[in-house]
Rosetta silent file (secondary structure, phi, psi, omega in degrees, C-alpha in Angstrom):
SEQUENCE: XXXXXXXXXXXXXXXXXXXXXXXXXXXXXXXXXXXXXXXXXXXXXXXXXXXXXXXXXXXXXXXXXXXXXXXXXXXXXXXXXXXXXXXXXXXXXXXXXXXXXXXXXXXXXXXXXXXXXXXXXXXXXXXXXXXXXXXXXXXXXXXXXXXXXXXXXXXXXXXXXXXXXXXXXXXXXXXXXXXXXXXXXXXXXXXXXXXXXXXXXXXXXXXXXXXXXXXXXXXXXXXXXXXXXXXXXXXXXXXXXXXXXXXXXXXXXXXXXXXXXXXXXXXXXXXXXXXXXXXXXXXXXXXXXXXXXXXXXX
SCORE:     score description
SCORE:     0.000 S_00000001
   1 L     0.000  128.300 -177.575  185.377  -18.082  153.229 S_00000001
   2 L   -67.653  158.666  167.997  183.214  -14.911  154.047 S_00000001
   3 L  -111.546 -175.930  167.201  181.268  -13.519  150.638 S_00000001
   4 L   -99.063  131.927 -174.027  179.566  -10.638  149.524 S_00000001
   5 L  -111.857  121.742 -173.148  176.265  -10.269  150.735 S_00000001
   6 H   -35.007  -49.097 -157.937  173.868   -8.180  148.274 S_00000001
   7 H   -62.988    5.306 -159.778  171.973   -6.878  151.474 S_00000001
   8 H  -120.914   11.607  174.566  174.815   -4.886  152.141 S_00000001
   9 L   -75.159  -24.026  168.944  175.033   -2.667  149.199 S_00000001
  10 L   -98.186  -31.139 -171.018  173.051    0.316  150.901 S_00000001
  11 L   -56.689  157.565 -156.758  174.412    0.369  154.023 S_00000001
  12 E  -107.565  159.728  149.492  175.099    3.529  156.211 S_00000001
  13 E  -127.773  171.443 -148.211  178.192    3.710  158.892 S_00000001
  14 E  -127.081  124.223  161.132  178.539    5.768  161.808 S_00000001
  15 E  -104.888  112.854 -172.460  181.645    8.237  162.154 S_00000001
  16 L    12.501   71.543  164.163  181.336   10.071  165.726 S_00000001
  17 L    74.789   39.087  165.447  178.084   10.966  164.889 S_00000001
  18 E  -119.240  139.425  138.535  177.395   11.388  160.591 S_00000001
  19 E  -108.972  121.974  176.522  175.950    8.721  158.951 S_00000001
  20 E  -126.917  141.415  157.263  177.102    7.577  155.970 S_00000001
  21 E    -7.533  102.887 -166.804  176.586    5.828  152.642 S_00000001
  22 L   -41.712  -29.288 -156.536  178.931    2.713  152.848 S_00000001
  23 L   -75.159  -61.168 -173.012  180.261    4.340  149.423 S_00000001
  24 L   -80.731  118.379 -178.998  181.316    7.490  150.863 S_00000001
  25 L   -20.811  157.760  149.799  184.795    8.548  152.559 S_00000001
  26 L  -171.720   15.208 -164.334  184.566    9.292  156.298 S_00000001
  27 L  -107.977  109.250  158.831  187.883    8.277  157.801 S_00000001
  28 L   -19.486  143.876  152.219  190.882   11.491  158.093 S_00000001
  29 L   -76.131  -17.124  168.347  193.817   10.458  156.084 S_00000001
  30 L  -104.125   31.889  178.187  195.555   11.969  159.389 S_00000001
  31 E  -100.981  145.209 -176.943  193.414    9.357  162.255 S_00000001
  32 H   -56.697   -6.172 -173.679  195.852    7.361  163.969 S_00000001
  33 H  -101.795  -21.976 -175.774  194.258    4.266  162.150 S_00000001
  34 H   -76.826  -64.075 -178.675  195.122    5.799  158.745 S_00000001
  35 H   -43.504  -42.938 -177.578  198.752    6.316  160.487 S_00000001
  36 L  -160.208   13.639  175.820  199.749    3.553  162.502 S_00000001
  37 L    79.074    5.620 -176.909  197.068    1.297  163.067 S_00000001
  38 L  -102.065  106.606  170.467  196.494    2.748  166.540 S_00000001
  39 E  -167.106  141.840  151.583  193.140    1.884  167.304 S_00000001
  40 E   -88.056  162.437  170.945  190.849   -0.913  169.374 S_00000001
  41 E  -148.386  170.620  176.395  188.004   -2.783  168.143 S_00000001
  42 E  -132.069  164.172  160.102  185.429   -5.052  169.367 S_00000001
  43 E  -116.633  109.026  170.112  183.018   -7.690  167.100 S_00000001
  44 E  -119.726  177.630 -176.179  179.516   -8.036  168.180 S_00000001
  45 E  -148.127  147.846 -141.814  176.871   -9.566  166.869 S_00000001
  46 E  -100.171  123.770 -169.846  172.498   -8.780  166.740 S_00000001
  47 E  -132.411   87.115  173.388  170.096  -11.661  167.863 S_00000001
  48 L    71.459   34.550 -152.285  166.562  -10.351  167.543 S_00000001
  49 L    62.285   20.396  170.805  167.177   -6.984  168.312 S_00000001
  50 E  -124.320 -177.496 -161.980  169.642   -7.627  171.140 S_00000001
  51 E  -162.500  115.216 -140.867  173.500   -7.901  171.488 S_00000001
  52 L   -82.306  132.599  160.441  174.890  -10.675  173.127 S_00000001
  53 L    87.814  -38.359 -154.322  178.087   -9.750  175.516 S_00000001
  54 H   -16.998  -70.075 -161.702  177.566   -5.970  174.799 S_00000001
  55 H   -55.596  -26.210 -174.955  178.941   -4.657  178.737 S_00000001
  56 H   -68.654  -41.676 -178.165  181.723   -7.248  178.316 S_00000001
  57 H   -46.441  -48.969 -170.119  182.446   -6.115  174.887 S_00000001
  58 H   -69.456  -36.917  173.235  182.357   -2.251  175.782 S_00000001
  59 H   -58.920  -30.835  157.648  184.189   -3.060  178.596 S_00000001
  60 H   -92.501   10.169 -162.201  186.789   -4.324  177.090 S_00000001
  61 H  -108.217  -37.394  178.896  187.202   -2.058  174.315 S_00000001
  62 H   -54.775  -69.386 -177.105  186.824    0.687  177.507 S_00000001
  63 H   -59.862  -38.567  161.703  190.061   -1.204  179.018 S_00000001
  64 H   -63.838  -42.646  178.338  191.904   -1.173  175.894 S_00000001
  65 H   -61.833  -32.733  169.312  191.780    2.175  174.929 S_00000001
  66 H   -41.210  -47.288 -161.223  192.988    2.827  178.662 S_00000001
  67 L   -86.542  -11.970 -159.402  195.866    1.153  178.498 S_00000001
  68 L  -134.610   18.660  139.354  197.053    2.830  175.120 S_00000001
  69 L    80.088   21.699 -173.524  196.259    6.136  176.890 S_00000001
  70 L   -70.310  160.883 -177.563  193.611    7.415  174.872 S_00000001
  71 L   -94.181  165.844 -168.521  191.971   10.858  175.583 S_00000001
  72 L     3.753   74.371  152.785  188.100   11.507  175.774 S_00000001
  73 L   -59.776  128.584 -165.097  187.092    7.907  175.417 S_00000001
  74 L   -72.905  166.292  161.638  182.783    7.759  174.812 S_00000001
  75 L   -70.922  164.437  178.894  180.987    6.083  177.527 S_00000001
  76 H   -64.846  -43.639 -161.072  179.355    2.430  177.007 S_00000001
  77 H   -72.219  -55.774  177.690  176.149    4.399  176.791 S_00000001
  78 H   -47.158  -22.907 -164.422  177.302    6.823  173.880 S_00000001
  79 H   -77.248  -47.784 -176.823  179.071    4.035  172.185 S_00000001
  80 H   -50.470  -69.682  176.747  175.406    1.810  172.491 S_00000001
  81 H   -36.094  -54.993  176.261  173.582    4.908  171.357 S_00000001
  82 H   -82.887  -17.851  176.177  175.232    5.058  168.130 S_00000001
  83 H   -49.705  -60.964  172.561  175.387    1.351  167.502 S_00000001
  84 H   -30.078  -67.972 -174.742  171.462    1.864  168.365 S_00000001
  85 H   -81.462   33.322  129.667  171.145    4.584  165.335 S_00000001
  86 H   -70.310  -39.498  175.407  173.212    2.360  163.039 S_00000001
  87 H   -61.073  -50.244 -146.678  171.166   -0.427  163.339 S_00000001
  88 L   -87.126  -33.600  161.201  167.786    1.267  163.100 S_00000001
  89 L   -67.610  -13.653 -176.505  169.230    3.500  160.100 S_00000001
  90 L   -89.652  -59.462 -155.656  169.998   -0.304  158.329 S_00000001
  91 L    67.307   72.937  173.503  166.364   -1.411  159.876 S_00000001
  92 L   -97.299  169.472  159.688  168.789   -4.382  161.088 S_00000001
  93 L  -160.488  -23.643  168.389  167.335   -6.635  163.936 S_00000001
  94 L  -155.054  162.812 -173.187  168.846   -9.992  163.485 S_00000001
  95 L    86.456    4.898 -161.803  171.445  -12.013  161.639 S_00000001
  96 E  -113.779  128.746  152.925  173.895   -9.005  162.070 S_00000001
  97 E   -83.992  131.395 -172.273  177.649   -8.465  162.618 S_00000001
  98 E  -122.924  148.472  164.421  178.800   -4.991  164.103 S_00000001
  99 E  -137.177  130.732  171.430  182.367   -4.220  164.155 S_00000001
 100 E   -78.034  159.486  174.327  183.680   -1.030  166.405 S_00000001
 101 E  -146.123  122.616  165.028  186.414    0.590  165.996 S_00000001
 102 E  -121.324  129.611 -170.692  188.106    3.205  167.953 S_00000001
 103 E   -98.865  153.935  174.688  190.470    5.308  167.195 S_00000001
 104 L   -66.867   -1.773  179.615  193.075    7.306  168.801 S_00000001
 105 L    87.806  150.360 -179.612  191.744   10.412  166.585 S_00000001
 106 E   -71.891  117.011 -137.244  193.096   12.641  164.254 S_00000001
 107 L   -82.459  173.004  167.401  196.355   13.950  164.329 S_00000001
 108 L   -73.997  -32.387  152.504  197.377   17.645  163.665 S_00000001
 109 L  -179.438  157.274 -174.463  199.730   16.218  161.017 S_00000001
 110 L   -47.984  149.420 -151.155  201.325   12.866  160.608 S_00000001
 111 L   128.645  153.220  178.973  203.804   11.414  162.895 S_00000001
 112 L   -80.134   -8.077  177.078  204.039    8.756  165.697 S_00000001
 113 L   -80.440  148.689  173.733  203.799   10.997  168.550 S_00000001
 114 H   -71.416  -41.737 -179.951  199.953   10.868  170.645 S_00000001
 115 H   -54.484   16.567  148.017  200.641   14.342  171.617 S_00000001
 116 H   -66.572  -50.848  161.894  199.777   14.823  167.761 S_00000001
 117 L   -76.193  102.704 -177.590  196.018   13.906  168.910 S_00000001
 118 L  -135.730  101.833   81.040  194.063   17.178  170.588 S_00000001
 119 L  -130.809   35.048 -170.589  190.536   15.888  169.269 S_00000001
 120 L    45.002  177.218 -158.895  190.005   13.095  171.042 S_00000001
 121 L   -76.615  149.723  169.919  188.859    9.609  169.786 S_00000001
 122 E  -111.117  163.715 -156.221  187.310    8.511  166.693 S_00000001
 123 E  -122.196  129.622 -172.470  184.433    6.189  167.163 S_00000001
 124 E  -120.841   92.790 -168.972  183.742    4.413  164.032 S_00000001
 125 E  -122.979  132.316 -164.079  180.443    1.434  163.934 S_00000001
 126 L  -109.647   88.746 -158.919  179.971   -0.967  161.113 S_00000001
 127 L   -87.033  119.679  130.369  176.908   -2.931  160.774 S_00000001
 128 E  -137.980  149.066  163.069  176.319   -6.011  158.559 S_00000001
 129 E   -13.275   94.541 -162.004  174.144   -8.179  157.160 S_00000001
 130 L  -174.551  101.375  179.358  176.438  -11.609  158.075 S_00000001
 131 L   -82.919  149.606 -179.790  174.956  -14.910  159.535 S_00000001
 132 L   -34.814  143.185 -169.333  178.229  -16.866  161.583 S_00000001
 133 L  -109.329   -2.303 -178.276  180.551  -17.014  158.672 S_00000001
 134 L  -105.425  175.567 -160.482  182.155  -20.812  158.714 S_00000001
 135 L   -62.936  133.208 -173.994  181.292  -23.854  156.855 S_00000001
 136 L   -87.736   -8.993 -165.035  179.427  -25.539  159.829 S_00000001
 137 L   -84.489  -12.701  166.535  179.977  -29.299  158.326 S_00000001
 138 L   167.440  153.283  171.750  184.139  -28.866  159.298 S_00000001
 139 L  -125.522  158.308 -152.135  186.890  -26.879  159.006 S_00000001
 140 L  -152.663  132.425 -177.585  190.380  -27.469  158.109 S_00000001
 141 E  -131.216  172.747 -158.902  193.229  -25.740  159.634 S_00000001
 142 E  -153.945  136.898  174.828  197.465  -25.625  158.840 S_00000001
 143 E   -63.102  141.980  179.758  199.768  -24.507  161.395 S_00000001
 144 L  -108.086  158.556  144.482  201.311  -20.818  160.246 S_00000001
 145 L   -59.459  -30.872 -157.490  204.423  -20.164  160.831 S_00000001
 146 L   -99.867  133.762 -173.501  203.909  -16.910  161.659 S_00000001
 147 L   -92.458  158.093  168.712  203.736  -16.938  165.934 S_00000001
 148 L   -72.298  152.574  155.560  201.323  -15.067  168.382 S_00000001
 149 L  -101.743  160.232  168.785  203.357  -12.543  170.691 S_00000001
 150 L   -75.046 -176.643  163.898  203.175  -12.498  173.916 S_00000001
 151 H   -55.831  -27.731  176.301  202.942   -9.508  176.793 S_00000001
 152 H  -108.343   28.555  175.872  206.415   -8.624  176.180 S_00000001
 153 H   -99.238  -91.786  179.393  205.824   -8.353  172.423 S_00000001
 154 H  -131.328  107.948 -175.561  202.746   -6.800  172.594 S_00000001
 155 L   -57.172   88.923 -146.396  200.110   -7.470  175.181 S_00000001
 156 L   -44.434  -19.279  172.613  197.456   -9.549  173.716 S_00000001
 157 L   -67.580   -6.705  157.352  195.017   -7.703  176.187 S_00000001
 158 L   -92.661   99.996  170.735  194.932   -4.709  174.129 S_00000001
 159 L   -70.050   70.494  179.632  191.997   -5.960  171.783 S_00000001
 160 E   -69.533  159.127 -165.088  194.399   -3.683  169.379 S_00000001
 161 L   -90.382  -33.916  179.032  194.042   -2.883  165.534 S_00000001
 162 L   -48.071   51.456 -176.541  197.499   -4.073  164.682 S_00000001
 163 L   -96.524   39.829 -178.204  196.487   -7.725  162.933 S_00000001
 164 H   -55.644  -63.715 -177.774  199.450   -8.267  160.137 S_00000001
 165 H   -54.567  -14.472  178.217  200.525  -11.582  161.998 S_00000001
 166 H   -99.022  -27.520  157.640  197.050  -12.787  161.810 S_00000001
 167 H   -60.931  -55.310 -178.426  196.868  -11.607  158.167 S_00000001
 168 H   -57.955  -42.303 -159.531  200.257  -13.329  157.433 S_00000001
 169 H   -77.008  -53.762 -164.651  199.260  -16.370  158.991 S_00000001
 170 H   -60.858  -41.519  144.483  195.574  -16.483  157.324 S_00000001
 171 H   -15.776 -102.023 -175.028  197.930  -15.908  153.765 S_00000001
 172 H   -20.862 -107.635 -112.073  199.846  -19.659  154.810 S_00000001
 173 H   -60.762  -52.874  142.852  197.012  -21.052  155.845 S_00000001
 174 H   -10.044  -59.963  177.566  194.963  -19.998  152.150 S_00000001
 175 L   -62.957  -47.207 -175.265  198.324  -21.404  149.947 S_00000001
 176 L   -89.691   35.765  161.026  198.179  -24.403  151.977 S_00000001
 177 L    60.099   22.660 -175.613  194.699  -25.151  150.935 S_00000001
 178 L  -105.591  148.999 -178.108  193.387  -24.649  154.735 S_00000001
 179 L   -65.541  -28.155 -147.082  190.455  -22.578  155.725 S_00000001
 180 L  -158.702  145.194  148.565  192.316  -21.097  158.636 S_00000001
 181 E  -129.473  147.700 -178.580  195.499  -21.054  160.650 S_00000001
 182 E  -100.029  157.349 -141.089  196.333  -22.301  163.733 S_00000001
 183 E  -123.509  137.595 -178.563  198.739  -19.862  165.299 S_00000001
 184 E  -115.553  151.054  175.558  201.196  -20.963  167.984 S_00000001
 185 L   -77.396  161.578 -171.749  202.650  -18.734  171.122 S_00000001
 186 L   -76.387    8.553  157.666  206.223  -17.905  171.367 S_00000001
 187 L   -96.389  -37.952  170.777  206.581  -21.141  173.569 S_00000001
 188 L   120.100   34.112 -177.129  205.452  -23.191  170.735 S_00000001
 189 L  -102.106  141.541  173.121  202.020  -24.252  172.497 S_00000001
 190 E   -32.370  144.533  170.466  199.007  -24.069  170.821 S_00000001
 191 E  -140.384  -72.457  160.146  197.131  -20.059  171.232 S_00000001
 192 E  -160.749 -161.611  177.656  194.413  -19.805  168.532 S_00000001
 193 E   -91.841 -176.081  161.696  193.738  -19.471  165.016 S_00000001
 194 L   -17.520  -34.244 -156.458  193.857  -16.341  162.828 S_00000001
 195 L  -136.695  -44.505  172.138  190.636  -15.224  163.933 S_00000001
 196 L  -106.097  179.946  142.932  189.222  -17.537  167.156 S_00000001
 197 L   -77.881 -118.307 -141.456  189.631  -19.452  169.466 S_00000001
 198 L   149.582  102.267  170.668  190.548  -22.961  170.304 S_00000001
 199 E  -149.765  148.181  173.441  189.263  -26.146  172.276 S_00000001
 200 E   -92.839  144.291  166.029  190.069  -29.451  172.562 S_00000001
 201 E  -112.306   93.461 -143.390  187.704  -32.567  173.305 S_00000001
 202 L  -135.998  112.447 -156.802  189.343  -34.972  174.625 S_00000001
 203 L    73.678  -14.388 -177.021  187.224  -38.042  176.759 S_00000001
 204 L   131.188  -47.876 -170.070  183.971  -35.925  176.992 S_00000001
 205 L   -66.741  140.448  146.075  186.084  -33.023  178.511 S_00000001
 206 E  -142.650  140.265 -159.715  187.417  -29.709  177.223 S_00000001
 207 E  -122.528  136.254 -134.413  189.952  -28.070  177.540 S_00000001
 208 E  -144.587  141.811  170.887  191.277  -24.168  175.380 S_00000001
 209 E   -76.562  166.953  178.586  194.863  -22.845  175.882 S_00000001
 210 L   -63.141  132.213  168.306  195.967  -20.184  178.535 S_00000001
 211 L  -103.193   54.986  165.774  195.383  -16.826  176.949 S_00000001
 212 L   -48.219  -75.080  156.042  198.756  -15.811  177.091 S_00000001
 213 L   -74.836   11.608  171.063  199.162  -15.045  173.751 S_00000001
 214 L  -120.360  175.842  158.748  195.418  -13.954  172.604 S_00000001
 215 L   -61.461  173.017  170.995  192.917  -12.030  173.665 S_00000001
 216 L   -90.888   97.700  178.423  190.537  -13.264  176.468 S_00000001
 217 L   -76.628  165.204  173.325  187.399  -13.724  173.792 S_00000001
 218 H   -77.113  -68.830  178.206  184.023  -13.583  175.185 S_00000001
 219 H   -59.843  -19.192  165.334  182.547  -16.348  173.365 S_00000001
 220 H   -82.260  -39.372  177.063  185.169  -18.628  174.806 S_00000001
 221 H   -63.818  -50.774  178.262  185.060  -17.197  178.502 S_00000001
 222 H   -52.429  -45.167 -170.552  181.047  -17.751  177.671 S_00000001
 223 H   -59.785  -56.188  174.160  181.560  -21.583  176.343 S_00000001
 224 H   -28.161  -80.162 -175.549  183.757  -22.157  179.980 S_00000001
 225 H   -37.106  -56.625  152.770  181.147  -20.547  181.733 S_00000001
 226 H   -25.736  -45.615 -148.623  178.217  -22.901  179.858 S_00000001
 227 H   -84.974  -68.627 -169.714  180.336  -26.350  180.271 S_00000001
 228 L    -6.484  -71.903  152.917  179.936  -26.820  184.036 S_00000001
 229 L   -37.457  -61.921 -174.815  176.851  -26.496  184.377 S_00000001
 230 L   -99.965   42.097  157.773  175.493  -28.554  181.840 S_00000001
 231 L   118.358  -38.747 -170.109  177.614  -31.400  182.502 S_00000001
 232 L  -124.263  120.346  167.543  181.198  -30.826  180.872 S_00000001
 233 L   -69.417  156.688 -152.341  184.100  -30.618  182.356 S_00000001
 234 E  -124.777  138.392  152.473  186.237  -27.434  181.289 S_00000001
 235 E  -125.552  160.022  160.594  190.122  -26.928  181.917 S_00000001
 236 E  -111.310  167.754  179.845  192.400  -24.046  180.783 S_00000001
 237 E  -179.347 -169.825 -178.010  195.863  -25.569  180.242 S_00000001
 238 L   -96.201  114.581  175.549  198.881  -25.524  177.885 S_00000001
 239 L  -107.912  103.770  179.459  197.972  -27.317  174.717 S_00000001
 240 L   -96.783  179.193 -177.063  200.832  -28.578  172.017 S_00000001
 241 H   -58.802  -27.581 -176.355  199.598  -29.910  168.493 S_00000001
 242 H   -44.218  -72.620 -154.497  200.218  -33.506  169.537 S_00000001
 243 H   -58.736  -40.746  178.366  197.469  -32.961  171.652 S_00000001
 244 H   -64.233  -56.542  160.147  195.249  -31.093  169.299 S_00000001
 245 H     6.833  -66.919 -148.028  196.666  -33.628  166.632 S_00000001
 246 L  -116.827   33.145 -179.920  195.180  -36.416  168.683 S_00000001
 247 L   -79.231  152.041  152.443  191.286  -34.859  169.892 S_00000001
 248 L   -67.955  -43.601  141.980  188.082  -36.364  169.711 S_00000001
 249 E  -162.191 -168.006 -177.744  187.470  -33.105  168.557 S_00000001
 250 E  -148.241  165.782 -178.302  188.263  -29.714  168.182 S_00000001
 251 E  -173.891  131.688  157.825  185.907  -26.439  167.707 S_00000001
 252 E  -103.288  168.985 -177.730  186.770  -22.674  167.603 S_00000001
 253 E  -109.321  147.486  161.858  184.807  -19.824  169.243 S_00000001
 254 L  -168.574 -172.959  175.289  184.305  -16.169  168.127 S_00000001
 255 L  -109.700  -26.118  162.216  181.244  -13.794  168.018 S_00000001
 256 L   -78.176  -18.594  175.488  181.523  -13.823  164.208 S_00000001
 257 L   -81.530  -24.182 -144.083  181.868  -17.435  163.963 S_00000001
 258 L     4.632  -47.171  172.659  179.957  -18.418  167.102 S_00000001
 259 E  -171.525  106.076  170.324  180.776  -22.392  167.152 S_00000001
 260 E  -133.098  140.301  159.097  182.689  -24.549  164.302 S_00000001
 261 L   -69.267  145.244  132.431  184.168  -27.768  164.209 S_00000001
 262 L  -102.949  151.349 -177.061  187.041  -28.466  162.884 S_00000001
 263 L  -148.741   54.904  157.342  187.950  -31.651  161.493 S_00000001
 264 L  -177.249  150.191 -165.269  191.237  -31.591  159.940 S_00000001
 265 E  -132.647   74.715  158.529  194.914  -30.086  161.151 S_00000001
 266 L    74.983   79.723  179.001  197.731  -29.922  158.847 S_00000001
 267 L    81.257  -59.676  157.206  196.557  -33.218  157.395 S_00000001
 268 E   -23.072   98.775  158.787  195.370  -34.995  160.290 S_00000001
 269 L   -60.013  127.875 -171.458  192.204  -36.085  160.472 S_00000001
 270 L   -78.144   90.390  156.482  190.204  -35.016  163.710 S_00000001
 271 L    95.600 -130.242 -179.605  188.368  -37.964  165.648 S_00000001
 272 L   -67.227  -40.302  171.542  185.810  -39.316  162.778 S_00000001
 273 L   125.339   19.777  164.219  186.693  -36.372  160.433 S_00000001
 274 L  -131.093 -173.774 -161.281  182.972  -34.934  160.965 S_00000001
 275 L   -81.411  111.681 -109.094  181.713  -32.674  163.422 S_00000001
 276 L  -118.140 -173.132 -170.009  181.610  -34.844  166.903 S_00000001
 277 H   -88.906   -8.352 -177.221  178.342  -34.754  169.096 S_00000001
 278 H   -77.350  -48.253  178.979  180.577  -32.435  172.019 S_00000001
 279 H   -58.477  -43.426 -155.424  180.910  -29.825  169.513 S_00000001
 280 H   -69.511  -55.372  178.431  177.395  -29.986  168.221 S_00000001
 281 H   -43.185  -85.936 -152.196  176.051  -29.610  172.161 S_00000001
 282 H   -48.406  -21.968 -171.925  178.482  -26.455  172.991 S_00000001
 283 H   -92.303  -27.393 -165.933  177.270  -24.680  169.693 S_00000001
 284 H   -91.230  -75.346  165.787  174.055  -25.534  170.776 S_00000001
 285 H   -22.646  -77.383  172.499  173.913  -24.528  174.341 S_00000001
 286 H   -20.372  -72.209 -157.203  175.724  -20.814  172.930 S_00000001
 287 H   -73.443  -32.935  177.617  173.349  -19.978  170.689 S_00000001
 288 H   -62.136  -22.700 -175.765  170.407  -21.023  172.723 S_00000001
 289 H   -99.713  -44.644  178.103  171.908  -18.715  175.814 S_00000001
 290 H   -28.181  -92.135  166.913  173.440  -15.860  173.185 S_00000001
 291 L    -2.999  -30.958 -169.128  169.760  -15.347  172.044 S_00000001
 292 L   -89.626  -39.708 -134.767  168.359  -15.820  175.565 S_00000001
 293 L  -141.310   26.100  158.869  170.666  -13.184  177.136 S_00000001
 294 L   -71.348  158.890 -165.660  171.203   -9.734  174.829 S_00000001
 295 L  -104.315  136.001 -179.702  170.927   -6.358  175.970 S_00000001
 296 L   -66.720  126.864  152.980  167.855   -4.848  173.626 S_00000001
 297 L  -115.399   -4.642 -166.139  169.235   -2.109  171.557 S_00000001
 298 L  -136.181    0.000    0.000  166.927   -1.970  168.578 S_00000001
């Protein structure tokens, strides 16, 4: 469970260019995020004064906002440039989560039409103090109820603001005395949890569902990329809980998370029920290339 971290009692955020006092208002009660939830975001996160992923990140947060038609979208470089004076107003350099946000901008008064929005986007970046937030010794997760949609729900490829089913689910999974929930697609095959991603270990091997119903994460498209190389065989594939059920192990991915085992599934026990030696390498390999391979911003 994330906490409150002290260091984070001063901190400033950045609204399209004011900084302000964590304390102090800075969102319209008429921005499209206030309205409807129409906004993207990205999570990144600060390794020594660098930022791990950044062009992939901006890039996709560039392709979401596309697709949801927003007007004057910033450039990667304006977006870096204020991350850059957020950090530097925090005197952050490592150990840090940023989370973006962009909005479709503030409307002329309330309503669902975008033709509401003539001031362009709001760009909103949130810096904190926040070492990888899960218990690293295991994690224990309970099937939700509540399903991912798909492309003809909503196309998980909008990294979109809209996370009530992932709220709903992370609810279950909290009553049922789980850390997490794992979330199933509208076929009923494994998709991720609440918050990450998903891989199985199964033989030596691993293999993460088809990102039908999620986003395409970074840190998982990063783990793929990593496995080859060093050794480990990678598949994408269809996964059902049997299969998860019945792993050597399992680990999710995120950039807030970066790599945790889990080692227990709606009762199950995972492999030994501790964190296996596949997982330990892949968390290990990440963080040694995250670290290796950030774009400097501070």
């Amino acid at each position: 469970m994330q906490r409150y971290d002290e260091r984070n009692a001063g901190i400033r955020y950045w609204v399209n260019g004011a900084l302000r006092h964590r304390d102090e208002p800075g969102i319209s009660p008429f921005d499209s995020v206030v309205q409807g939830g129409d906004a993207v975001w990205e999570g990144l996160r600060l390794y020594e004064g660098r930022i791990f992923g950044l062009d992939a990140h901006l890039d996709r947060l560039r392709r979401s906002a596309t697709a949801l038609g927003f007007a004057g979208i910033p450039t990667p470089e304006e977006v870096t440039a204020a991350v850059a004076e957020t950090l530097r107003a925090n005197d952050m350099r490592d150990g840090v989560h940023i989370r973006l946000t962009l909005t479709r901008g503030v409307k002329v008064t309330s309503g669902m039409d975008p033709r509401l929005n003539q001031s362009g986007c709001t760009l909103i970046v949130l810096a904190e103090h926040k070492p990888p937030v899960y218990d690293t010794s295991g994690l224990r997760l309970a099937t939700s109820s509540v399903r991912r949609p798909g492309p003809d729900v909503l196309d998980p490829k909008i990294h979109h603001n809209n996370l009530l089913n992932s709220i709903l689910a992370k609810m279950e999974a909290t009553l049922a005395g789980a850390d997490d929930a794992l979330m199933l697609d509208g076929r009923g095959f494994v998709a991720e949890t609440n918050a990450t991603h998903l891989f199985a270990v199964h033989d030596g091997a691993l293999s993460t569902p088809h990102a039908v119903a999620c986003p395409e994460g970074i840190t998982r498209a990063t783990v793929l990329r990593l496995a080859g190389p060093a050794g480990i065989p990678a598949t994408v594939r269809d996964l059902s809980l049997t299969e998860m059920y019945t792993a050597d192990e399992v680990f999710c991915t995120g950039t807030m998370g970066e790599i945790a085992g889990v080692t227990q599934i709606d009762g199950r026990t995972i492999g030994t029920g501790e964190v296996g030696p596949v997982t330990r390498r892949v968390a290990d390999l990440y963080v040694t290339h995250a670290r290796a391979n950030g774009t400097p911003v501070v």
